[in-house]
RODO-2510 file (C-alpha; in nm, 4 decimals, decimal comma):
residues 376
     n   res          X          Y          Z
     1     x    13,2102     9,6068    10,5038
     2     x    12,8201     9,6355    10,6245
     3     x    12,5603     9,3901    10,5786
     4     x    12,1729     9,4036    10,6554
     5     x    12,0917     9,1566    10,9568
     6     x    12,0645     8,8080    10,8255
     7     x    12,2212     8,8673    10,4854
     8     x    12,5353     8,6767    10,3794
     9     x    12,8766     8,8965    10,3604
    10     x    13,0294     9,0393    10,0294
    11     x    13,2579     8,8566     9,9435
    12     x    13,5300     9,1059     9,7860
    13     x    13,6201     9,0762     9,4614
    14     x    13,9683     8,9152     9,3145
    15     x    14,1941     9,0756     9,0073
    16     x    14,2958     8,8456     8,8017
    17     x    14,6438     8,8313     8,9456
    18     x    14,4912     8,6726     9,2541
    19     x    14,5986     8,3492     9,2171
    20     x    14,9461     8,4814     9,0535
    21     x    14,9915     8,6489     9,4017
    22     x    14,8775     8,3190     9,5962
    23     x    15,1703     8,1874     9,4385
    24     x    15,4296     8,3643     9,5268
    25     x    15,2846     8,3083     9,9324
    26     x    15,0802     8,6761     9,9230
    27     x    14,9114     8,7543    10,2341
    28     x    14,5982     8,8903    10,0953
    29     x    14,3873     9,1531    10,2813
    30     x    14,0524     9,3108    10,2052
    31     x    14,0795     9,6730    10,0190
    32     x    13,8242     9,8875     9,9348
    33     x    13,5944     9,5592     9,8205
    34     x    13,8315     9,4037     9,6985
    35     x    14,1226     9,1421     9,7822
    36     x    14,4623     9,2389     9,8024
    37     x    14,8331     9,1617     9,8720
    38     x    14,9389     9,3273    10,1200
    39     x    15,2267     9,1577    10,1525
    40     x    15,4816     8,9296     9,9874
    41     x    15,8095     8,8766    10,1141
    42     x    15,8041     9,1980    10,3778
    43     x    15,7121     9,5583    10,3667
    44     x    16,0783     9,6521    10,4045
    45     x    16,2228     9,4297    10,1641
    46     x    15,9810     9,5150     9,9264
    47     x    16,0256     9,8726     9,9791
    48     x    16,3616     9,8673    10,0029
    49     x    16,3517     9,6779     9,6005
    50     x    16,1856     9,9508     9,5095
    51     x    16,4329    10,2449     9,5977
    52     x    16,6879    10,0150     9,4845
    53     x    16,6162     9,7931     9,2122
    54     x    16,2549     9,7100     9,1466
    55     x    15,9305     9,5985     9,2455
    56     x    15,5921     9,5281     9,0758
    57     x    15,2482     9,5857     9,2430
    58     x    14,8721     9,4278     9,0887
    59     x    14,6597     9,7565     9,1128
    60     x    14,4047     9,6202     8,8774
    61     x    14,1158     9,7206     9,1769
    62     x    14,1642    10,0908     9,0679
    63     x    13,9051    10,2544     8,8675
    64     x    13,9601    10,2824     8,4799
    65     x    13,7330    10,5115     8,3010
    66     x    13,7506    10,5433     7,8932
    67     x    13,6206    10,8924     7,7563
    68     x    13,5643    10,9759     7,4485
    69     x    13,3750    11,2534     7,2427
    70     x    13,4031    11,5980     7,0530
    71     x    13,4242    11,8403     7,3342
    72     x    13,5762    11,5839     7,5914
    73     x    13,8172    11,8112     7,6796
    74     x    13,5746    12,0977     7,7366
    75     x    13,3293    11,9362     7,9267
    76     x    13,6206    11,7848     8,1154
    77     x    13,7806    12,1056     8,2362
    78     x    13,4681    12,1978     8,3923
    79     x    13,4729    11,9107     8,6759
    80     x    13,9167    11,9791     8,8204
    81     x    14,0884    12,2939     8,8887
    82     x    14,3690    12,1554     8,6724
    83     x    14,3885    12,3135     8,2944
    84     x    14,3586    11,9957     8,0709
    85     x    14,3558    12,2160     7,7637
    86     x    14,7146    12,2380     7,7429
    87     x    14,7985    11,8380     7,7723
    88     x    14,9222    11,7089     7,4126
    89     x    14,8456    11,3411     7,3157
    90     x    15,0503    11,1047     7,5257
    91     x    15,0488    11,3291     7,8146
    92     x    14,8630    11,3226     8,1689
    93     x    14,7702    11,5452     8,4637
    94     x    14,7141    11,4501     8,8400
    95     x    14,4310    11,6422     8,9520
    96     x    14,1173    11,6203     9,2026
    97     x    13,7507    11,5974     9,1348
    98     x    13,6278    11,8913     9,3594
    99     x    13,2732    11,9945     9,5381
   100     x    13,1216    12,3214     9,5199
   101     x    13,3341    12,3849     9,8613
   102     x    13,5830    12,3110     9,6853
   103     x    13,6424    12,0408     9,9208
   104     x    13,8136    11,6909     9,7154
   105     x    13,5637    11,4375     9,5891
   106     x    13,8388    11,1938     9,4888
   107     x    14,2385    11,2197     9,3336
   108     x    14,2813    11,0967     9,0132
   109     x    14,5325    11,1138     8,6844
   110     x    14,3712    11,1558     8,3471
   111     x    14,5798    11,0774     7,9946
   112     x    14,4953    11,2590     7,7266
   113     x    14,4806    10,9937     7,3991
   114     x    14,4703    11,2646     7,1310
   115     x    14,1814    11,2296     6,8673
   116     x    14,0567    10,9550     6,6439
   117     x    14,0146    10,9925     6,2474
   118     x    13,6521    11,1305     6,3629
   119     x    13,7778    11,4382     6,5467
   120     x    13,6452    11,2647     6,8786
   121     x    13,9031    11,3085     7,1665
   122     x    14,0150    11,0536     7,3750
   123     x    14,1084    10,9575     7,7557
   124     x    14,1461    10,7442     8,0415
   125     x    14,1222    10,8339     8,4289
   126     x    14,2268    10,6372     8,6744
   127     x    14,0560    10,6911     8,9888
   128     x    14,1014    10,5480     9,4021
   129     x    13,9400    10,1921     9,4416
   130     x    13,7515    10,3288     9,7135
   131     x    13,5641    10,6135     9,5319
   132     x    13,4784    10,4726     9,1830
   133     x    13,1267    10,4181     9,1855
   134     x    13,1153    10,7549     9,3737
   135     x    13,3697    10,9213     9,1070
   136     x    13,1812    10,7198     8,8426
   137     x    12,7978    10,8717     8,9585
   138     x    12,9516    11,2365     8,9608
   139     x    13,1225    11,2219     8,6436
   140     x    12,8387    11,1307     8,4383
   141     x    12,6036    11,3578     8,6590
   142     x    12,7821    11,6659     8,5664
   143     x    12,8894    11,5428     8,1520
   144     x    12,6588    11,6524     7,8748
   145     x    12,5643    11,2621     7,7770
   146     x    12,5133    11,3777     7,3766
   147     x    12,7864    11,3237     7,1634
   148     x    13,0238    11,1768     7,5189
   149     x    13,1095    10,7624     7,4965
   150     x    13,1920    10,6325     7,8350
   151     x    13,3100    10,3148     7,9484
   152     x    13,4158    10,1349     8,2692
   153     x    13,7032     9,9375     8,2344
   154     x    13,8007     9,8495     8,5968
   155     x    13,6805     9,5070     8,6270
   156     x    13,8084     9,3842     8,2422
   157     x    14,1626     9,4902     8,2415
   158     x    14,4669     9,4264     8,4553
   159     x    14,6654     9,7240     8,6079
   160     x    14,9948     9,6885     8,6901
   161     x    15,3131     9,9201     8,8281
   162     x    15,6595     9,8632     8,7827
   163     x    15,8408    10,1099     9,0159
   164     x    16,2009    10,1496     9,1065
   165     x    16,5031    10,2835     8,9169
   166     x    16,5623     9,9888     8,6949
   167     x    16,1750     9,9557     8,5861
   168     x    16,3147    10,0117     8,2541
   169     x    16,5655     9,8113     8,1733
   170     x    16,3109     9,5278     8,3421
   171     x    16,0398     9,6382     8,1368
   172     x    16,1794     9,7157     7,8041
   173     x    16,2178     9,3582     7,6323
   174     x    15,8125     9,3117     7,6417
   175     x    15,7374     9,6764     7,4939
   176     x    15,8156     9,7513     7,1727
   177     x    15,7566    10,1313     7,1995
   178     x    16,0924    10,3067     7,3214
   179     x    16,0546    10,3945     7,7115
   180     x    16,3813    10,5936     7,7293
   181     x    16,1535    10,8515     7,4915
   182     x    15,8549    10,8455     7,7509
   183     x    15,8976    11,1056     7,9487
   184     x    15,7439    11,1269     8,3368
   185     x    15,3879    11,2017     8,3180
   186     x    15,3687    11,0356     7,9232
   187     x    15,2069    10,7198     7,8396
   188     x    15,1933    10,5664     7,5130
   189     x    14,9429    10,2966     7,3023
   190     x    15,1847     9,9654     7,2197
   191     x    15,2401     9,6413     7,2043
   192     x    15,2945     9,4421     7,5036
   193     x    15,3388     9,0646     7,4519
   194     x    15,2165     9,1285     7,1042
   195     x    14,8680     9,2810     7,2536
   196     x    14,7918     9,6470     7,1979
   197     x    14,8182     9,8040     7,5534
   198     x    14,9111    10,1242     7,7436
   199     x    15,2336    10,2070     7,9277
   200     x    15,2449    10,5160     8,1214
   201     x    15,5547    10,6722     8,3079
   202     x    15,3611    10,7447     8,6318
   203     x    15,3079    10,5977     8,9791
   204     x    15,2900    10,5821     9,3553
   205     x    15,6659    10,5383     9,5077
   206     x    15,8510    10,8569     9,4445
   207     x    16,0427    10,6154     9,2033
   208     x    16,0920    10,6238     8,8214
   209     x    15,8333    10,3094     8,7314
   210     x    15,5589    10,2518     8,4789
   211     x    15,1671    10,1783     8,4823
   212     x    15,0950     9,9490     8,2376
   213     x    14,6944     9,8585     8,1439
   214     x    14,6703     9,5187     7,9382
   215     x    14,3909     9,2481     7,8567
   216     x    14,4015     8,9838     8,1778
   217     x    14,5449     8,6449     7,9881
   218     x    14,8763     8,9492     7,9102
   219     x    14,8837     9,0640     8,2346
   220     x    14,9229     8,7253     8,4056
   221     x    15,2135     8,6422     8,1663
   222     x    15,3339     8,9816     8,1987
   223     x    15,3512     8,9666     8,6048
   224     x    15,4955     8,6397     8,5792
   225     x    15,7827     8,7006     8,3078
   226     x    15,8404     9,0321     8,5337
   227     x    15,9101     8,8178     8,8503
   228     x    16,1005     8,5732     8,6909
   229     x    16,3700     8,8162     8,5565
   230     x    16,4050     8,9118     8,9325
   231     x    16,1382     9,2383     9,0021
   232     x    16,0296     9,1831     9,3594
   233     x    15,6298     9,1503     9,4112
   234     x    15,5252     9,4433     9,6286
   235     x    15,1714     9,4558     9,8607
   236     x    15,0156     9,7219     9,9655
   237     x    15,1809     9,7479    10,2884
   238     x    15,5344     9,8618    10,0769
   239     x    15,3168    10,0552     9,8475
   240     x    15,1703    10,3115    10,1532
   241     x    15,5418    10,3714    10,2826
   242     x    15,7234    10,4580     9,9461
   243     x    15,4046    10,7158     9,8805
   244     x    15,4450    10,8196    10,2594
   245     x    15,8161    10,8608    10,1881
   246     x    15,7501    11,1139     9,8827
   247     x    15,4665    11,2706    10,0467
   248     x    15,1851    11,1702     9,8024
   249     x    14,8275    11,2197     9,8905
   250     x    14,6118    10,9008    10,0504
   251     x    14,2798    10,9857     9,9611
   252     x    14,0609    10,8910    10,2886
   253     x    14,3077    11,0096    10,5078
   254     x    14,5541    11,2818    10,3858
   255     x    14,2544    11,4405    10,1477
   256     x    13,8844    11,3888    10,1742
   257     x    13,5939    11,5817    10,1229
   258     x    13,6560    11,8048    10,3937
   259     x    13,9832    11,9551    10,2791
   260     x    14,0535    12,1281    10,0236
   261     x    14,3751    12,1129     9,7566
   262     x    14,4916    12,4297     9,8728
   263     x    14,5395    12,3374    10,2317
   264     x    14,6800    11,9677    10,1569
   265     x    14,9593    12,1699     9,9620
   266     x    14,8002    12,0695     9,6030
   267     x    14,7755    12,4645     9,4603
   268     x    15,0052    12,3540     9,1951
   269     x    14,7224    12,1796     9,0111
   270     x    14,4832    12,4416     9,0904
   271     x    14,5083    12,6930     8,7431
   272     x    14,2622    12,9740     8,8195
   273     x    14,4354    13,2214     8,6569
   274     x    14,4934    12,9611     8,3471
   275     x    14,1421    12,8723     8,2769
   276     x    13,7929    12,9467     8,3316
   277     x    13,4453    12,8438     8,5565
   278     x    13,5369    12,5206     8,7519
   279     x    13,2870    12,3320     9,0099
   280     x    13,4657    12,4867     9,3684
   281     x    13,6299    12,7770     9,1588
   282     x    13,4470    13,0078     9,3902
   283     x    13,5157    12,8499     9,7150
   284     x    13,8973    12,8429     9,6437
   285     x    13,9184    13,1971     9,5092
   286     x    13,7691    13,2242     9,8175
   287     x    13,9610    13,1027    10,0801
   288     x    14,3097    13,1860     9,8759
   289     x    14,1933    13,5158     9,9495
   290     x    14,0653    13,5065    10,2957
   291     x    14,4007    13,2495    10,3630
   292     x    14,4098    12,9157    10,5028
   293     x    14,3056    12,7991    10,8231
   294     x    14,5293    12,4946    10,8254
   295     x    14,7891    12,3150    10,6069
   296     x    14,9514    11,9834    10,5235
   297     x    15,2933    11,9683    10,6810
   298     x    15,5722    11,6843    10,7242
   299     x    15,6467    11,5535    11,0778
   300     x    16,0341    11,3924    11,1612
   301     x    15,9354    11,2000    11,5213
   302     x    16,2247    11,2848    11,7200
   303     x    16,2668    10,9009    11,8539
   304     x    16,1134    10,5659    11,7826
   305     x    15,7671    10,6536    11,8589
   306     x    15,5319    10,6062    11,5528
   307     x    15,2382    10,8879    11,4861
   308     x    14,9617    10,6766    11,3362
   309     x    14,6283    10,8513    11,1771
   310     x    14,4095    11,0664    11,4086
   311     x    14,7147    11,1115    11,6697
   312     x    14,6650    11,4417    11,8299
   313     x    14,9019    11,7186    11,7323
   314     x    14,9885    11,9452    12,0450
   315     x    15,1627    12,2671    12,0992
   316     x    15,2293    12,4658    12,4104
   317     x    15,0147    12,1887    12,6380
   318     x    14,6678    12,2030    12,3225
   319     x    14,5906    12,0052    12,0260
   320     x    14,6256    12,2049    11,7268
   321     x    14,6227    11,9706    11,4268
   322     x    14,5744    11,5757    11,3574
   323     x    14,8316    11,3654    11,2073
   324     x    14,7030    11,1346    10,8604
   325     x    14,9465    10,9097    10,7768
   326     x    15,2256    10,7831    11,0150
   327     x    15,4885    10,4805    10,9549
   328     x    15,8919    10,4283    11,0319
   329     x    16,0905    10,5366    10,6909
   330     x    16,2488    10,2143    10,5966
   331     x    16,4947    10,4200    10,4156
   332     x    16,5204    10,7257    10,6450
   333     x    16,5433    10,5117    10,9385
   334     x    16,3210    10,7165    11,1318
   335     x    15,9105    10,7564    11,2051
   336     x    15,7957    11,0290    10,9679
   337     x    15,4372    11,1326    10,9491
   338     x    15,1914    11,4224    10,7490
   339     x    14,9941    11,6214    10,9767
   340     x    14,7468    11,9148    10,9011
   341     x    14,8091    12,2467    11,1570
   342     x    14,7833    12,5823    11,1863
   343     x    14,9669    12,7559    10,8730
   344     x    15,1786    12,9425    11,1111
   345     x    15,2909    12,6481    11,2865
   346     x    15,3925    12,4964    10,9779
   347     x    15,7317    12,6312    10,8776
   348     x    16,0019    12,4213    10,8692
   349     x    16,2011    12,3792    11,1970
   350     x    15,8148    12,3987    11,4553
   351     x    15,8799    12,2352    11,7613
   352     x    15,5975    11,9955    11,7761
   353     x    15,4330    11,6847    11,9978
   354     x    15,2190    11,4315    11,8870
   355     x    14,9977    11,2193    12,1714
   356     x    15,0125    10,8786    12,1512
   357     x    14,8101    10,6570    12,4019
   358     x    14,7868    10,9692    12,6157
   359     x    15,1717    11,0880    12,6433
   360     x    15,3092    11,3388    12,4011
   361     x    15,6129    11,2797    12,1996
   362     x    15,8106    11,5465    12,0374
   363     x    15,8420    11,5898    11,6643
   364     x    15,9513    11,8788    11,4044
   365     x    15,8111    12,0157    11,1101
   366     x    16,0493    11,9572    10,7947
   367     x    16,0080    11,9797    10,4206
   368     x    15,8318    11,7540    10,2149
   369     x    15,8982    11,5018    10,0220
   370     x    16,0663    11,3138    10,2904
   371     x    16,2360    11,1528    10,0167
   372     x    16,3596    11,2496     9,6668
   373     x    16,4404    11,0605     9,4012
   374     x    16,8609    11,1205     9,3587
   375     x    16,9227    11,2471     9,7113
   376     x    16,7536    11,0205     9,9402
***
C-alpha cells in the first residue's frame, strides 16, 4: 500500500464479518485494501474440511456489480469472449474482461437474473478485490449509459462461500429454495433467514459449495449458525491451495494483462465461432492462428522442494518459462505448482527444473487439475 510522504496510511477496510472472524481467533492479513483472515485454525486443517466435510470463507471484499437494462445482454457480449446470449435465467458464465491485445483485464463470473415485468434484463458480476475500481472504470467506459442501471454493491452486502461436499446438507435448513435442483454454475433469488438473497452453486475449491450474497445483519447470523452446526472457518491461506489444487486461475499471478486466455489454457470460454465483434477478438484470432508462444502447464516437484511465484523454469541448462503459483498439496502430499513454457515443452510427462535460491530442482509436467472432485 503507497502513501505520499507525510500522509497517514490507509487503513484497509473491514467486511462486516470482521469481528465474527476475530472471534473465532482469525489471524487477519491485509488483501487487496482490505482486511482478511487468512487463517483460522490452519491452512491444512482448513483445507483438508473442505475436501472432506466443509468449510466457509467471508469473501465479502470481492466486487459485486448489479446490471440492469434492455440490451444488457448485448452491450454485455461486446466486453468477454464468452457468448452470454445463450445463458437462461438462473445461470452464470466464468469469463475474462479482455484488452484490445486480447491480453486479461480481470476474471470474473456473471449471473444472468432473467428480465423484470419491464423487459429490462438483469445481472450480477462478481469481480477480483484487487481490480474493481479498475473493472468498475472499464465497464462503464465501454457501456452505452442510456437505458443501462448500474450499481456497486461490494461494500453493502456480505459474500460468503460454503465449499466442500457436504455444503448442502449444511446449508439447506436456512434456504428455502431446493439446492439439490441448483445445478453447478446456477444460482437462484430466495430466502435466507427470511431475507430475500442469492445462492449460487459456484466457487473457488474444486469442491461442490455455494456463494451466497445477503444483507450484513443475515450474513453475520448466517456465518455464525454455519459454524455452530460444525462448518470449519477457512482464510485465505486454505482458500489459495484448494484453487491451486484444481488449477483455477489467480488473477495477478497466473493471468494478468500480459497473457492472454488462450495461453493460460482458458479457450474454452473464448466462443469466436459462436458470436460476433468482441474487444481482443482480433488479437486472439490472431495469435490462434499464428499459434502460441507459451502455455499454462502443471508442475509435480519431484521432492520436497516448493516452486514459489517467479521461480525460474529451466531446461537443458536455460530458463524457458516462470512458475505462478507454487504450494505443497495438502491432499496430494506433494509440492505442485502452474508454470507458463514453451507449448512444446508442455506435454505431459517434460522433464523439467525449477531454480530455487540458485540450485535447480527437477519437476514434470502433468495434467491439470491436480485434483478432481471424485478421484482425488
Amino acid at each position: 500500500m503507497t502513501q505520499s510522504p507525510g500522509s497517514q496510511p490507509t487503513r484497509p477496510v473491514r467486511t462486516y464479518l470482521f469481528e465474527a472472524c476475530r472471534e473465532l481467533n482469525a489471524r487477519m492479513t491485509p488483501f487487496a485494501g482490505w482486511e482478511m483472515p487468512v487463517q483460522f485454525s490452519g491452512i491444512t486443517q482448513e483445507h483438508q474440511a473442505v475436501r472432506t466435510d466443509a468449510g466457509i470463507f467471508d469473501i465479502s471484499h470481492m466486487g459485486k456489480f448489479s446490471f440492469k437494462g434492455k440490451h444488457l445482454l448485448d452491450q454485455l457480449q461486446a466486453l468477454v469472449p464468452s457468448d452470454l446470449s445463450r445463458l437462461k435465467p438462473g445461470q452464470a458464465q466464468y469469463t475474462v474482461l479482455l484488452t484490445p491485445d486480447g491480453t486479461i483485464i480481470d476474471d470474473w463470473i456473471f449471473y444472468y437474473q432473467g428480465q423484470n415485468s419491464a423487459g429490462e434484463h438483469r445481472g450480477l458480476a462478481i469481480v477480483n478485490a484487487a481490480t474493481r475500481d479498475r473493472d468498475k472504470a472499464w465497464i462503464l467506459e465501454h457501456l452505452n449509459p442510456e437505458g443501462l442501471f448500474f450499481r456497486d454493491l461490494t461494500q453493502n452486502r456480505v459474500l460468503v462461500a460454503l465449499q466442500g461436499p457436504r455444503a448442502a446438507e449444511y446449508l439447506q435448513p436456512f434456504v428455502t429454495a431446493d439446492l439439490s435442483k441448483l445445478s453447478a454454475f446456477g444460482h437462484v433469488e430466495t430466502i435466507v433467514l427470511g431475507q430475500p438473497s442469492i445462492v449460487a452453486r459456484t466457487g473457488y475449491t474444486g469442491e461442490d459449495g455455494f456463494e451466497i450474497m445477503v444483507d450484513p445483519p443475515i450474513g453475520k447470523v448466517l456465518w455464525r449458525s454455519l459454524v455452530e452446526a460444525g462448518v470449519t472457518p477457512c482464510g485465505l491461506g486454505a482458500r489459495d491451495t484448494l484453487r491451486l489444487e484444481a488449477a483455477m486461475a489467480l488473477y495477478g499471478q497466473d493471468i494478468d494483462n500480459t497473457t492472454t486466455p488462450l495461453e493460460a489454457g482458458l479457450k474454452w470460454l473464448v466462443h469466436l465461432d459462436r458470436k460476433g465483434d468482441f474487444i481482443g477478438r482480433e488479437a486472439l484470432e490472431r495469435q490462434q492462428q499464428d499459434g502460441l508462444t507459451r502455455r499454462l502447464v502443471g508442475l509435480k516437484m519431484e521432492g520436497r522442494h516448493i516452486a514459489r511465484h517467479g521461480y525460474p523454469v529451466v531446461y537443458n541448462g536455460e530458463q524457458v518459462g516462470e512458475v505462478t503459483s507454487g504450494a505443497p498439496s495438502p491432499t496430494l502430499g506433494y509440492p505442485i505448482a502452474l508454470a507458463y513454457v514453451p507449448p512444446e515443452l508442455g506435454k505431459v510427462g517434460t522433464a523439467l527444473q525449477v531454480e530455487i535460491r540458485g540450485k535447480t530442482y527437477p519437476a514434470v509436467v502433468v495434467k491439470k487439475p491436480f485434483y478432481r472432485r471424485g478421484n482425488g
